[in-house]
Backbone of each chain as nested JSON, in Angstrom:
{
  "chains": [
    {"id": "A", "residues": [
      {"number": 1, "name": "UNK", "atoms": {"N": [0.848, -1.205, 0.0], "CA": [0.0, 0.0, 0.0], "C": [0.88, 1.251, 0.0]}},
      {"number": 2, "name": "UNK", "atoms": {"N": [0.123, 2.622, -0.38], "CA": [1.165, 3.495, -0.428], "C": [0.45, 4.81, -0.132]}},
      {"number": 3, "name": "UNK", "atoms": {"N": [0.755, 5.326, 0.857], "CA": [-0.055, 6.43, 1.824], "C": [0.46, 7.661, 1.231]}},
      {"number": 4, "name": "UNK", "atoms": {"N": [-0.344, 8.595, 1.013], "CA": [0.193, 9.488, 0.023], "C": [0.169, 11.01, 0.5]}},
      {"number": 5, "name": "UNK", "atoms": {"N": [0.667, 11.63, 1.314], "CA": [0.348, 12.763, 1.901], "C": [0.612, 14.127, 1.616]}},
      {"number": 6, "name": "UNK", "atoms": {"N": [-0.294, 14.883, 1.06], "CA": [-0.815, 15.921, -0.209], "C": [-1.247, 17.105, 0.942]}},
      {"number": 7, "name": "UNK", "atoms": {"N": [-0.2, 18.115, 0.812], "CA": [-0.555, 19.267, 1.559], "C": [-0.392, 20.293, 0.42]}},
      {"number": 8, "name": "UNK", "atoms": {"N": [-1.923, 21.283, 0.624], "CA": [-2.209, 21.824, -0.636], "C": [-1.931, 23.175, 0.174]}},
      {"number": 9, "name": "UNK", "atoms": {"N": [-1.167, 24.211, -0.17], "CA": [-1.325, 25.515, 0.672], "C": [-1.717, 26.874, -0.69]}},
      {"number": 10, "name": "UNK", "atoms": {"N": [-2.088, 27.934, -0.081], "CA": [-2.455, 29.441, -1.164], "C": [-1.211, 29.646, -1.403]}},
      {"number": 11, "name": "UNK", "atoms": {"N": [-0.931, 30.68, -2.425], "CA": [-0.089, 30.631, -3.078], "C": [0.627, 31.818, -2.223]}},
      {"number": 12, "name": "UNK", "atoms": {"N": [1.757, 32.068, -2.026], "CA": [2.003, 33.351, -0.943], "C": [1.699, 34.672, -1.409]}},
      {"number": 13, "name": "UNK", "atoms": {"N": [1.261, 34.655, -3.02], "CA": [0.454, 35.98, -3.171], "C": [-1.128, 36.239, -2.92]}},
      {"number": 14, "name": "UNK", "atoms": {"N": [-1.154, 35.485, -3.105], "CA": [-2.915, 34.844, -2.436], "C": [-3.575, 35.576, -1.082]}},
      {"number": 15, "name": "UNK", "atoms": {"N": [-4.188, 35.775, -1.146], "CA": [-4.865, 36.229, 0.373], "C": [-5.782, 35.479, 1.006]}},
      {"number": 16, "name": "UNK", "atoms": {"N": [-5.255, 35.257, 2.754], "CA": [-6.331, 34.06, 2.897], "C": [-6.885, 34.712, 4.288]}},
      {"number": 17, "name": "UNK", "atoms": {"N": [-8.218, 35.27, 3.474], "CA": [-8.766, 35.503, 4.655], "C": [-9.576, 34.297, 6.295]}},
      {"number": 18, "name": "UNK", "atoms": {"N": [-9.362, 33.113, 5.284], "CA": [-10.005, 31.975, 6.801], "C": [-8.666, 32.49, 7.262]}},
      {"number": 19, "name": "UNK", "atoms": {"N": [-7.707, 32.335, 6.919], "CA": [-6.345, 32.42, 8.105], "C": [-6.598, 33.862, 9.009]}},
      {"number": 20, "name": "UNK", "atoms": {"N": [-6.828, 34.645, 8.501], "CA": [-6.739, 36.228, 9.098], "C": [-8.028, 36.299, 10.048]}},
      {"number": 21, "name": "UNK", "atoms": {"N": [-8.98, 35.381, 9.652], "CA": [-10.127, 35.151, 10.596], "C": [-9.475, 34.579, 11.708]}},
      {"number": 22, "name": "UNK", "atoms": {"N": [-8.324, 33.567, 11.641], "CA": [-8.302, 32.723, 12.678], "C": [-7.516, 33.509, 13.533]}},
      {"number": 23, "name": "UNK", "atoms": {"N": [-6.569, 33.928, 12.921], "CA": [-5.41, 35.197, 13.614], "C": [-6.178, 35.822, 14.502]}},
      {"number": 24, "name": "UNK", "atoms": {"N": [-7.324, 36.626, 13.838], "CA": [-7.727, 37.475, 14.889], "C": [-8.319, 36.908, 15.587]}},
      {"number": 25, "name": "UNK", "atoms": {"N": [-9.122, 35.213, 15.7], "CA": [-9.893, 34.766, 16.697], "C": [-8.857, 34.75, 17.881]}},
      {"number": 26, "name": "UNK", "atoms": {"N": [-7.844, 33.903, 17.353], "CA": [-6.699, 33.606, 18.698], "C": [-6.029, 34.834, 19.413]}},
      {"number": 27, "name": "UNK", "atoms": {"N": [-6.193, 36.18, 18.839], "CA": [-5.271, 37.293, 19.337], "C": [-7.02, 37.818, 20.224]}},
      {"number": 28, "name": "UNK", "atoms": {"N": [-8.236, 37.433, 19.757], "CA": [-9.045, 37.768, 20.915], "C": [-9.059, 36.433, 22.031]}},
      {"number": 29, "name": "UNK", "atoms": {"N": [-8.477, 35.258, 21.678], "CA": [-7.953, 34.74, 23.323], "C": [-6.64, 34.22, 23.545]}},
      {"number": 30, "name": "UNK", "atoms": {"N": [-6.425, 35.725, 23.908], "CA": [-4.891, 36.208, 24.953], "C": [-3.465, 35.934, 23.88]}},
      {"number": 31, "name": "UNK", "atoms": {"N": [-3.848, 34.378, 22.624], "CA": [-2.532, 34.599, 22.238], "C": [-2.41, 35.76, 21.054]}},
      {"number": 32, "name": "UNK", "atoms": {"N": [-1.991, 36.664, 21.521], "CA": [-1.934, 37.952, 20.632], "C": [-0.264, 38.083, 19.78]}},
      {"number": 33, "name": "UNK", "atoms": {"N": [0.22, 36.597, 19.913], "CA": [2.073, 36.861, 19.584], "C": [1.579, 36.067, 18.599]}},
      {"number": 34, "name": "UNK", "atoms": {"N": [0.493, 35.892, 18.095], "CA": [0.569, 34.719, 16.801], "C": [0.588, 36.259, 15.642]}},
      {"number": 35, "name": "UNK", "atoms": {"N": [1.791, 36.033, 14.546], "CA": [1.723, 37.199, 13.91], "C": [1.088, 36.953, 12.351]}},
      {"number": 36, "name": "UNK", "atoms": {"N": [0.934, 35.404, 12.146], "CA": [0.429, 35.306, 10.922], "C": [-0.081, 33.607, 10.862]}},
      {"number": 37, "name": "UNK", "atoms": {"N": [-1.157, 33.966, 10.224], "CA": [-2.119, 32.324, 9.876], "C": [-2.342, 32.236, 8.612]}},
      {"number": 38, "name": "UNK", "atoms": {"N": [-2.114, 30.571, 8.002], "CA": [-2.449, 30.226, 6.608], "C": [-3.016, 28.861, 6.898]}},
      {"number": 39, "name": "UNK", "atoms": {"N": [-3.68, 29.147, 6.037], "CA": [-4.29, 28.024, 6.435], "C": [-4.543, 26.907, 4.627]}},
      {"number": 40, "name": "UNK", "atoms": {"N": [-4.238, 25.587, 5.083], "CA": [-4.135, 24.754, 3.641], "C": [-4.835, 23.85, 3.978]}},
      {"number": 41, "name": "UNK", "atoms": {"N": [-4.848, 22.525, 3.292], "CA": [-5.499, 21.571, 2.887], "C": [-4.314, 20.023, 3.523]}},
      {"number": 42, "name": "UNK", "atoms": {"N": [-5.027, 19.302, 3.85], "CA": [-4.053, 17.828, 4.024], "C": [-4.661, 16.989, 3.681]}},
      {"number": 43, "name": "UNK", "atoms": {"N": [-4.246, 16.148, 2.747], "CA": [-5.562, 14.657, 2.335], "C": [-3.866, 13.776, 2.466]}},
      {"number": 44, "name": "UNK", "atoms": {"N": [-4.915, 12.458, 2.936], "CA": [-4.112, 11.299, 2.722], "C": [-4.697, 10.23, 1.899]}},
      {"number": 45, "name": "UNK", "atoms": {"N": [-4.196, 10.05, 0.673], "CA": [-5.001, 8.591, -0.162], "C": [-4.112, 7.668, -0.18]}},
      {"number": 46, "name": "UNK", "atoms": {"N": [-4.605, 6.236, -0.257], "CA": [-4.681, 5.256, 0.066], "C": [-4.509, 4.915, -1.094]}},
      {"number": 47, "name": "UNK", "atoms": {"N": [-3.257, 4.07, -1.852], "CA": [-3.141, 3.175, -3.105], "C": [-2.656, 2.142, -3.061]}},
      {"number": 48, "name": "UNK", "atoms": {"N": [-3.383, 0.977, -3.774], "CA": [-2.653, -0.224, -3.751], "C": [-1.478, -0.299, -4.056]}},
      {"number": 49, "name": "UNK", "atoms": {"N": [-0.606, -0.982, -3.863], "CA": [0.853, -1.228, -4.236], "C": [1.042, -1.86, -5.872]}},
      {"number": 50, "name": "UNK", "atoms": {"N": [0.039, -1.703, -6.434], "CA": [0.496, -1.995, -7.502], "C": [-0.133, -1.304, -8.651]}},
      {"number": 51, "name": "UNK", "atoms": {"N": [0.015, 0.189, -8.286], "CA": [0.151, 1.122, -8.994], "C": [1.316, 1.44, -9.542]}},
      {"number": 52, "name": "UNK", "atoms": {"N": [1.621, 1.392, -10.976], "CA": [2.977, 1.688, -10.999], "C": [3.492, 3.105, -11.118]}},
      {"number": 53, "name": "UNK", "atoms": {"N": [3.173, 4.193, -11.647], "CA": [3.689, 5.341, -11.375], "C": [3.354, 6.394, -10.678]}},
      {"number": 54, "name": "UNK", "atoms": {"N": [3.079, 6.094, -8.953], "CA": [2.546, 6.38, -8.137], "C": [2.801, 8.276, -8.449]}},
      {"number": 55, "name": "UNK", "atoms": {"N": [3.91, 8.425, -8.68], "CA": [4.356, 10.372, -8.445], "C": [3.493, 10.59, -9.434]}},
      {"number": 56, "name": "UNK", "atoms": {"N": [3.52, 10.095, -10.827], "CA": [2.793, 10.522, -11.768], "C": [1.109, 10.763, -11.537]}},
      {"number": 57, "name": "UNK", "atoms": {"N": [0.693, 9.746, -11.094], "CA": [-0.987, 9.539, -10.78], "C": [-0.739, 10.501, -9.62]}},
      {"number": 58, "name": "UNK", "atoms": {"N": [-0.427, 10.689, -8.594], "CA": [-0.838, 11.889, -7.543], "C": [-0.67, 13.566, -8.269]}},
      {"number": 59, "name": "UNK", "atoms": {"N": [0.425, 13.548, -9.184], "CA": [0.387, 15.15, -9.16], "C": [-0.625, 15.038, -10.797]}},
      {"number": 60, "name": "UNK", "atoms": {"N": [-1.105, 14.068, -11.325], "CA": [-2.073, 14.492, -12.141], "C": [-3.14, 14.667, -11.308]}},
      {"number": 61, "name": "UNK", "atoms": {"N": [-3.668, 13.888, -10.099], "CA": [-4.699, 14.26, -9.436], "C": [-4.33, 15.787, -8.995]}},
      {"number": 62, "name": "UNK", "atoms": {"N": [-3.848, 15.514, -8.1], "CA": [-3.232, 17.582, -7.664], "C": [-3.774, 18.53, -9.118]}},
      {"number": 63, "name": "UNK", "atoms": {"N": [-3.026, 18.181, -10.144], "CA": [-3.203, 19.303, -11.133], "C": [-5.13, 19.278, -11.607]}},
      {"number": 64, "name": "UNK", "atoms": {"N": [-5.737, 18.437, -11.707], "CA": [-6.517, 17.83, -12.159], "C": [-8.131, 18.624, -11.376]}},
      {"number": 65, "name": "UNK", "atoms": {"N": [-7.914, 17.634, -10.378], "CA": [-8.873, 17.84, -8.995], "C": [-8.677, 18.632, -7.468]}},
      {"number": 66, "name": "UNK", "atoms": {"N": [-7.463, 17.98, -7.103], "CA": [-7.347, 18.163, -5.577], "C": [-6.611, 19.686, -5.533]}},
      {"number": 67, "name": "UNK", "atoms": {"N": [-6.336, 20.162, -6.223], "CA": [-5.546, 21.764, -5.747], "C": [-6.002, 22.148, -7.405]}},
      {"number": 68, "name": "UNK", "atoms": {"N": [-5.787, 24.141, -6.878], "CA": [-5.878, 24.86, -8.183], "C": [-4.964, 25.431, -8.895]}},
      {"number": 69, "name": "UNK", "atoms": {"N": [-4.166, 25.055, -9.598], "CA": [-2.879, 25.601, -9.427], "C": [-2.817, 26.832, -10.025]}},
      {"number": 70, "name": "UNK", "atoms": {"N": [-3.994, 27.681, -10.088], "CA": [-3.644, 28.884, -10.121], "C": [-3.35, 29.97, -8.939]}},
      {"number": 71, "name": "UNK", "atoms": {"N": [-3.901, 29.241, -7.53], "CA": [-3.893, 29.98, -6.578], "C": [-3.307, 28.846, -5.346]}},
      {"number": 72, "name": "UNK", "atoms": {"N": [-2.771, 27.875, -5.984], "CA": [-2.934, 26.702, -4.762], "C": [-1.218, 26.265, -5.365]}},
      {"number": 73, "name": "UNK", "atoms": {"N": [-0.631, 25.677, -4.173], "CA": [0.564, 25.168, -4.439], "C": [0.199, 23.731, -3.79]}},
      {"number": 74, "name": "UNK", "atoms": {"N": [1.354, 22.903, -4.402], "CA": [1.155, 21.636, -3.564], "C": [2.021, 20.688, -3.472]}},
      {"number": 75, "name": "UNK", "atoms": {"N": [2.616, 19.762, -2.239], "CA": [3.376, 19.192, -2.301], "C": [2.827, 17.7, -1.819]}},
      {"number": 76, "name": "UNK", "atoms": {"N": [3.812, 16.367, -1.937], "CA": [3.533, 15.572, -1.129], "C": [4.35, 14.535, -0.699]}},
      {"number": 77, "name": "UNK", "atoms": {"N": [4.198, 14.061, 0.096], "CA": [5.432, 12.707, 0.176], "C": [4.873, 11.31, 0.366]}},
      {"number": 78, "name": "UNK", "atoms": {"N": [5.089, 10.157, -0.76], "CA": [4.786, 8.886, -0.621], "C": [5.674, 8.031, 0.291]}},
      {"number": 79, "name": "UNK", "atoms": {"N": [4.32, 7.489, 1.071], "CA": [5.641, 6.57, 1.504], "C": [4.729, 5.136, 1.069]}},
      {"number": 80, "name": "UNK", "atoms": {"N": [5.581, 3.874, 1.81], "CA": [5.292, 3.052, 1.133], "C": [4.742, 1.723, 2.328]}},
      {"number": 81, "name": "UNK", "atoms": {"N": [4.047, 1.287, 2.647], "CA": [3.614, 0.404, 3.854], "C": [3.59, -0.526, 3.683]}},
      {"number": 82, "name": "UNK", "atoms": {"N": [3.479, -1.577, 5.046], "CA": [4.197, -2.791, 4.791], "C": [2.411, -3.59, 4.726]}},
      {"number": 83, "name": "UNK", "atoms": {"N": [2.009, -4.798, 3.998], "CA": [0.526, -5.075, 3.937], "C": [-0.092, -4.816, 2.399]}},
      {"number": 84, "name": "UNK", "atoms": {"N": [-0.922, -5.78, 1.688], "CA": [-1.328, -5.461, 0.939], "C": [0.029, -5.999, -0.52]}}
    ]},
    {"id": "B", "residues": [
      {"number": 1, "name": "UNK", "atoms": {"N": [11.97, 33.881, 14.228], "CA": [10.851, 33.442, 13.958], "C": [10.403, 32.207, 14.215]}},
      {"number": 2, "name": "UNK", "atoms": {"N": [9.555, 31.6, 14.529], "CA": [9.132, 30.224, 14.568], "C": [8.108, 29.931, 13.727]}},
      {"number": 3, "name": "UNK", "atoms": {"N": [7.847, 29.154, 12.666], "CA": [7.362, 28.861, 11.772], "C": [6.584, 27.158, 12.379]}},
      {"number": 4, "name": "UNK", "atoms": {"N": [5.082, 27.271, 12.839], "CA": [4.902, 26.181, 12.831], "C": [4.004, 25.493, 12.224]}},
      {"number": 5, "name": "UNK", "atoms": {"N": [3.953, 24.61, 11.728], "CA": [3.345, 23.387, 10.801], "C": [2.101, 22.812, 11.813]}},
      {"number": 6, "name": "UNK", "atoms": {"N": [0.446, 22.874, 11.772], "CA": [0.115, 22.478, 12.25], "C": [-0.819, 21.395, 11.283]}},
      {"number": 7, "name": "UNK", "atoms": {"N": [-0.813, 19.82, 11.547], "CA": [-1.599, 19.382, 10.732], "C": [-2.974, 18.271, 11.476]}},
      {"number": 8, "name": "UNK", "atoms": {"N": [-4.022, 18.934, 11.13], "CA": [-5.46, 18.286, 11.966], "C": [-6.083, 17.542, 11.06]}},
      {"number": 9, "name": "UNK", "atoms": {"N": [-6.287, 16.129, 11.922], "CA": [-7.155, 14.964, 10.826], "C": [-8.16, 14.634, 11.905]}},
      {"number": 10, "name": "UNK", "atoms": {"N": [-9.226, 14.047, 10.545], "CA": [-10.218, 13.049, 11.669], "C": [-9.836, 11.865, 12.201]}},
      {"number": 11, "name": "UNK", "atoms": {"N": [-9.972, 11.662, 13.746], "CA": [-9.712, 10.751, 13.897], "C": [-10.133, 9.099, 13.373]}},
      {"number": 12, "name": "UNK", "atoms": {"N": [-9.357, 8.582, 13.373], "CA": [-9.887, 6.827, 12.724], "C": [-11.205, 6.691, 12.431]}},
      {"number": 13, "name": "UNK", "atoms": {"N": [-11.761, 6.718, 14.039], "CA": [-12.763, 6.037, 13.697], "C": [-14.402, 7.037, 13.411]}},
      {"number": 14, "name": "UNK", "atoms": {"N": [-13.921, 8.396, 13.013], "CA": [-14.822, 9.018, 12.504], "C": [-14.835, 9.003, 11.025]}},
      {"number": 15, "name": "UNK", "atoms": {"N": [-16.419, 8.889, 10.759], "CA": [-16.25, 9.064, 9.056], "C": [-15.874, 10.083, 8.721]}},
      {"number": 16, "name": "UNK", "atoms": {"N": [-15.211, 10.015, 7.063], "CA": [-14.997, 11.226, 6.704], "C": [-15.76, 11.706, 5.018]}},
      {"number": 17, "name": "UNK", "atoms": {"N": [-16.958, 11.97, 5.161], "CA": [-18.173, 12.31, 3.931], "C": [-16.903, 13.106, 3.232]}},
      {"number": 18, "name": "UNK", "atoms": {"N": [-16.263, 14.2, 3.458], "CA": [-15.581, 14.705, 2.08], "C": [-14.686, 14.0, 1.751]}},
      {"number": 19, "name": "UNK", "atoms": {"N": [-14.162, 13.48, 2.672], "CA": [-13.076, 12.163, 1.663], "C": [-13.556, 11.03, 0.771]}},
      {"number": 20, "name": "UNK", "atoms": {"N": [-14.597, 11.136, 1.2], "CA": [-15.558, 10.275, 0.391], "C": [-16.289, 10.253, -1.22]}},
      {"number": 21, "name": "UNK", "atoms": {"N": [-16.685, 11.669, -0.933], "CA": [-17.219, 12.578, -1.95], "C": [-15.33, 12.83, -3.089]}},
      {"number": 22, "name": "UNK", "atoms": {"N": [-14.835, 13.083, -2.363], "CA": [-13.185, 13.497, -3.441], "C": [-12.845, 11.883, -3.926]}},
      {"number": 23, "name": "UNK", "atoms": {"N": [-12.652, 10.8, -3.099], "CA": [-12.856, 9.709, -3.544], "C": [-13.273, 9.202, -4.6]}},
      {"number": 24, "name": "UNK", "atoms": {"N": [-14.994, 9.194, -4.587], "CA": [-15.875, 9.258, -6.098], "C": [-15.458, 10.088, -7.138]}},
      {"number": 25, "name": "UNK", "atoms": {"N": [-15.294, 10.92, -6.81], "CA": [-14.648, 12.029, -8.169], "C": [-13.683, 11.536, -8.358]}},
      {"number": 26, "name": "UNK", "atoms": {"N": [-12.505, 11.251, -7.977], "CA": [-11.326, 10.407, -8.289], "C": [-11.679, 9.651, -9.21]}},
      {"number": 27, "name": "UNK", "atoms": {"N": [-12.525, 8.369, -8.674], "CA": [-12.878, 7.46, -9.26], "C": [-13.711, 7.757, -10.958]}},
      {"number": 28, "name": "UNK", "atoms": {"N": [-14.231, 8.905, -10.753], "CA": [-15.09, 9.036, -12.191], "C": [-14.054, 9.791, -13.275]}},
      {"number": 29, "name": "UNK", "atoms": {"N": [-13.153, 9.992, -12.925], "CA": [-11.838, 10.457, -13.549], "C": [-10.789, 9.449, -13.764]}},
      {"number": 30, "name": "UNK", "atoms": {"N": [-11.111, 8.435, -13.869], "CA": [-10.199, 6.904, -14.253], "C": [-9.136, 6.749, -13.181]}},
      {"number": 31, "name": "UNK", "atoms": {"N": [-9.055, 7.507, -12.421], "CA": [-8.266, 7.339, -11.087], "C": [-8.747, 6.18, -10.303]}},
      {"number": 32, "name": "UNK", "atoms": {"N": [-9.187, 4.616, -10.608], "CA": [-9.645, 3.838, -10.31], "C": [-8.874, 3.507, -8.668]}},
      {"number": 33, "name": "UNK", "atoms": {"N": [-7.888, 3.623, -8.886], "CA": [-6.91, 2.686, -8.182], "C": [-7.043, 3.437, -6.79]}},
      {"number": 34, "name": "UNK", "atoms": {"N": [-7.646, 4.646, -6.553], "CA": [-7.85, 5.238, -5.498], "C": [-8.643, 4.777, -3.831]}},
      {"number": 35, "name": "UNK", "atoms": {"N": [-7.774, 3.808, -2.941], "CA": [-8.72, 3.248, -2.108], "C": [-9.004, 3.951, -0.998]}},
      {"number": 36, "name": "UNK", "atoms": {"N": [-8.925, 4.881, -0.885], "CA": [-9.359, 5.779, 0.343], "C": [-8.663, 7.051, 0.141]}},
      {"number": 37, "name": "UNK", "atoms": {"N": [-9.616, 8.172, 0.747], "CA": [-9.312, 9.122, 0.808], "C": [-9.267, 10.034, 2.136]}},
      {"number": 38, "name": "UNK", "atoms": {"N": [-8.654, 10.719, 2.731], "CA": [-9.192, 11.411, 3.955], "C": [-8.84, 12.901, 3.99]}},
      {"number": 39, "name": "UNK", "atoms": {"N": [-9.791, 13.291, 4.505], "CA": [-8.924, 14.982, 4.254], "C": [-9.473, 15.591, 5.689]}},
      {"number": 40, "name": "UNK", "atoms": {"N": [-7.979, 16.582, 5.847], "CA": [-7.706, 16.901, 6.75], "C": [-7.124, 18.393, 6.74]}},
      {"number": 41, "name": "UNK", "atoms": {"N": [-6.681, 19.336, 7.441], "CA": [-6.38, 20.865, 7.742], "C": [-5.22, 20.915, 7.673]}},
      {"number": 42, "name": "UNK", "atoms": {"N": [-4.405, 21.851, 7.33], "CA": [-3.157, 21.728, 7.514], "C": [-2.885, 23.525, 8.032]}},
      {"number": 43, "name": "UNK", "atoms": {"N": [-2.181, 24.049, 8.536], "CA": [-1.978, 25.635, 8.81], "C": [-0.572, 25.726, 9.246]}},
      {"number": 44, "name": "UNK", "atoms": {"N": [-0.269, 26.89, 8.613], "CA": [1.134, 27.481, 9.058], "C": [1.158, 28.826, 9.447]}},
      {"number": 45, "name": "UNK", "atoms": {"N": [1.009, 28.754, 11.64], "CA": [1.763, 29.776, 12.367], "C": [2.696, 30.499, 12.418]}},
      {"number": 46, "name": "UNK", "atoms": {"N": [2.92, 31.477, 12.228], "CA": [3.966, 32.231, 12.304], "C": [3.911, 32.856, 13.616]}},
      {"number": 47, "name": "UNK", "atoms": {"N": [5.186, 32.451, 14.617], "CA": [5.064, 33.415, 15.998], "C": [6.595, 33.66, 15.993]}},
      {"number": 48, "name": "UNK", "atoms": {"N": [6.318, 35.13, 16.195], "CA": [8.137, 35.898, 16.729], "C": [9.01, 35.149, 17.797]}},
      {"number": 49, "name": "UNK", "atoms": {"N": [10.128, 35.132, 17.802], "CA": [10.922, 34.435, 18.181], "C": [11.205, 34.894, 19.646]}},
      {"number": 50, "name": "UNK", "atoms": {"N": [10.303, 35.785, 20.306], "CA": [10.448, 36.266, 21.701], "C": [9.454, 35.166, 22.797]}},
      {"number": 51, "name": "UNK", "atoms": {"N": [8.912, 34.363, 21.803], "CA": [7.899, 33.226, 22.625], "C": [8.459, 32.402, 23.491]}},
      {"number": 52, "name": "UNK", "atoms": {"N": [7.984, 32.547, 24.432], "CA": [9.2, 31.443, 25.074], "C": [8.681, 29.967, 25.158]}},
      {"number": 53, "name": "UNK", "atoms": {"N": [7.364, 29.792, 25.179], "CA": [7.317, 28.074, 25.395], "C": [6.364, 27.804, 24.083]}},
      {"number": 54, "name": "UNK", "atoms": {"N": [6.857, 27.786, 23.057], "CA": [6.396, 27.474, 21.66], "C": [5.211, 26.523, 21.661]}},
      {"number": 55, "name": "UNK", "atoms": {"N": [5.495, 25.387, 22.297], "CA": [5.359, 24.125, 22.454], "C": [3.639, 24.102, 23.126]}},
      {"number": 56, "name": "UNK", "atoms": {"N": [4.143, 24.431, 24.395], "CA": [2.503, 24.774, 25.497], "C": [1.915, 25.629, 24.462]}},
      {"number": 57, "name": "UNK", "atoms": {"N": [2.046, 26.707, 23.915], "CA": [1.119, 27.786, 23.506], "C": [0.742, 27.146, 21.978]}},
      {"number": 58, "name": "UNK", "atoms": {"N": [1.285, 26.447, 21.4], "CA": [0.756, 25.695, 20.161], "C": [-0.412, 24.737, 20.568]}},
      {"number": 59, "name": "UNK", "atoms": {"N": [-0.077, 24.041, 21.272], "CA": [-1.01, 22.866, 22.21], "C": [-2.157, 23.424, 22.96]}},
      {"number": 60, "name": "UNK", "atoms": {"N": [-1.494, 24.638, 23.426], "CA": [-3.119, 25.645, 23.936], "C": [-3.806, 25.876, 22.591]}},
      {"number": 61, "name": "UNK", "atoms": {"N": [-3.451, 26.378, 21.81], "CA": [-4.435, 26.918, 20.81], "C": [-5.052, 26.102, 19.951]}},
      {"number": 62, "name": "UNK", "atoms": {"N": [-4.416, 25.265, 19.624], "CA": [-4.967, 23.44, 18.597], "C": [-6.032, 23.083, 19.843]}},
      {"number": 63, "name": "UNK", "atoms": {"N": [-5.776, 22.888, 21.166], "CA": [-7.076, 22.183, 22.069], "C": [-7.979, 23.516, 22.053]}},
      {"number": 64, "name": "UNK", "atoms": {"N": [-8.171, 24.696, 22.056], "CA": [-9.044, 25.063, 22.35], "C": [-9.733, 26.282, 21.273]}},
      {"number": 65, "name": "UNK", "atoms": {"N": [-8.791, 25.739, 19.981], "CA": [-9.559, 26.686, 18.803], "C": [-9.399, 26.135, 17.014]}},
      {"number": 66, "name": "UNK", "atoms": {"N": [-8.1, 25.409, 17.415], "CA": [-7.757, 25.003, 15.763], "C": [-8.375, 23.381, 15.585]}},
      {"number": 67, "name": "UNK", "atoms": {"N": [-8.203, 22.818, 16.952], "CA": [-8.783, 21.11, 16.397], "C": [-10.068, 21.142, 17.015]}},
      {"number": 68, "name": "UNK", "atoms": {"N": [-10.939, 19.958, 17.036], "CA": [-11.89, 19.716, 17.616], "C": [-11.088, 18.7, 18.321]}},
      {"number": 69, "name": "UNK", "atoms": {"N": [-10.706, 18.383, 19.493], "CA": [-10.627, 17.059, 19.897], "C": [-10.683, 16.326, 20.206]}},
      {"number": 70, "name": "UNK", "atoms": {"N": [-12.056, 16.497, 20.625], "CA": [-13.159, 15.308, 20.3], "C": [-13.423, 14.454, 19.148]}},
      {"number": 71, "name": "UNK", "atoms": {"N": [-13.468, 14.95, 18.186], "CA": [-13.188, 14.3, 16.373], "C": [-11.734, 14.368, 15.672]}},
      {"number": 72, "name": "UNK", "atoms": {"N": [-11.094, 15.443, 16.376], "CA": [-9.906, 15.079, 15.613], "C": [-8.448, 15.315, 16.499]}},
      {"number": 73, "name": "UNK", "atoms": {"N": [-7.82, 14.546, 15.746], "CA": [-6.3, 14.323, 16.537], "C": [-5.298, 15.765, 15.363]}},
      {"number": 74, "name": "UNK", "atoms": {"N": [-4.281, 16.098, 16.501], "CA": [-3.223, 16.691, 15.921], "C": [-1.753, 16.932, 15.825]}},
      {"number": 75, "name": "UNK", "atoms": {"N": [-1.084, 17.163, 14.772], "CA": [0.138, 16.94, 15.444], "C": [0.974, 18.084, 14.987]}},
      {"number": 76, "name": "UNK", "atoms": {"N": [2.09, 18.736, 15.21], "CA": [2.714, 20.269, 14.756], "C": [4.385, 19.614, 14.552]}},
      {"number": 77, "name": "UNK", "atoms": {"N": [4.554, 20.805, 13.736], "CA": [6.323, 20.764, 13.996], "C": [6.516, 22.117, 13.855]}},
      {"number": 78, "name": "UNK", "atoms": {"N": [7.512, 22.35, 14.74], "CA": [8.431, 23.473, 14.812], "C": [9.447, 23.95, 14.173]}},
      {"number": 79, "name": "UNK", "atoms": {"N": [9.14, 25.336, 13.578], "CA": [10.52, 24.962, 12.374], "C": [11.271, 26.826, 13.05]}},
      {"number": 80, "name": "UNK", "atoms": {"N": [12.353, 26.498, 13.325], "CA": [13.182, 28.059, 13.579], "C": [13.743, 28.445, 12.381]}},
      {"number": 81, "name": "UNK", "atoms": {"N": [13.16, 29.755, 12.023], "CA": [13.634, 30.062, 11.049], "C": [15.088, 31.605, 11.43]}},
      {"number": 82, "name": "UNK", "atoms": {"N": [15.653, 31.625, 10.269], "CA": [16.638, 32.677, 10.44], "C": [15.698, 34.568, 10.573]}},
      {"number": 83, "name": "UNK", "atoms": {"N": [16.229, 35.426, 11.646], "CA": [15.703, 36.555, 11.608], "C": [14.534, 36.667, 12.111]}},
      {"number": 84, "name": "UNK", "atoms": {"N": [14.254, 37.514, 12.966], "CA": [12.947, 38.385, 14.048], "C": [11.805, 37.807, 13.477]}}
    ]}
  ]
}
């Protein structure tokens, strides 16, 4: 099996206001030293092991479906598990 | 600076309907091979480097504003970066 972990973040020109929402929620309780929030995406999928070009099939999904890459960046790291 | 990585999932044994829903779409996009999906939060803190217990005040704010944790588990990393 091969666990695939896809963190999608805005692009750093991007503006993210859920983050600036959250900033200011936490600076109205007490932690007021948080100086900046972004906030992204984490999926983990699940592939059989006998997929063969696992990098290929994830960043066509990324480009495809799971991120926008006009405003979305994205990275991920496969690993590979023992089962299956 | 301290740059931290916070990443929030559902726990195990809660369902997860949008991983579900991204799943099917996978699937109707010849992405057959797709056996699970889960999605989860990911955010990156930025706190000035005058903080002194990084650690407690990350863990305060994930229990009582960024996770649910009751439904979901979390875990952070700490990254020191160069400059104020």
């Amino acid at each position: 099996m091969y666990k695939v972990k896809v963190y999608i973040t805005l692009r750093e020109s991007v503006l993210d206001p859920q983050g600036n929402a959250v900033k200011q929620a936490l600076h109205s309780m007490e932690f007021n030293e948080v100086k900046d929030v972004r906030i992204g995406k984490y999926m983990e999928l699940t592939l059989p092991s006998t997929v063969k070009d696992v990098k290929t099939s994830v960043e066509d999904m990324c480009n495809r479906l799971l991120a926008n890459p006009v405003i979305e960046d994205y990275r991920y790291e496969i690993e590979e598990s023992v089962g299956q």
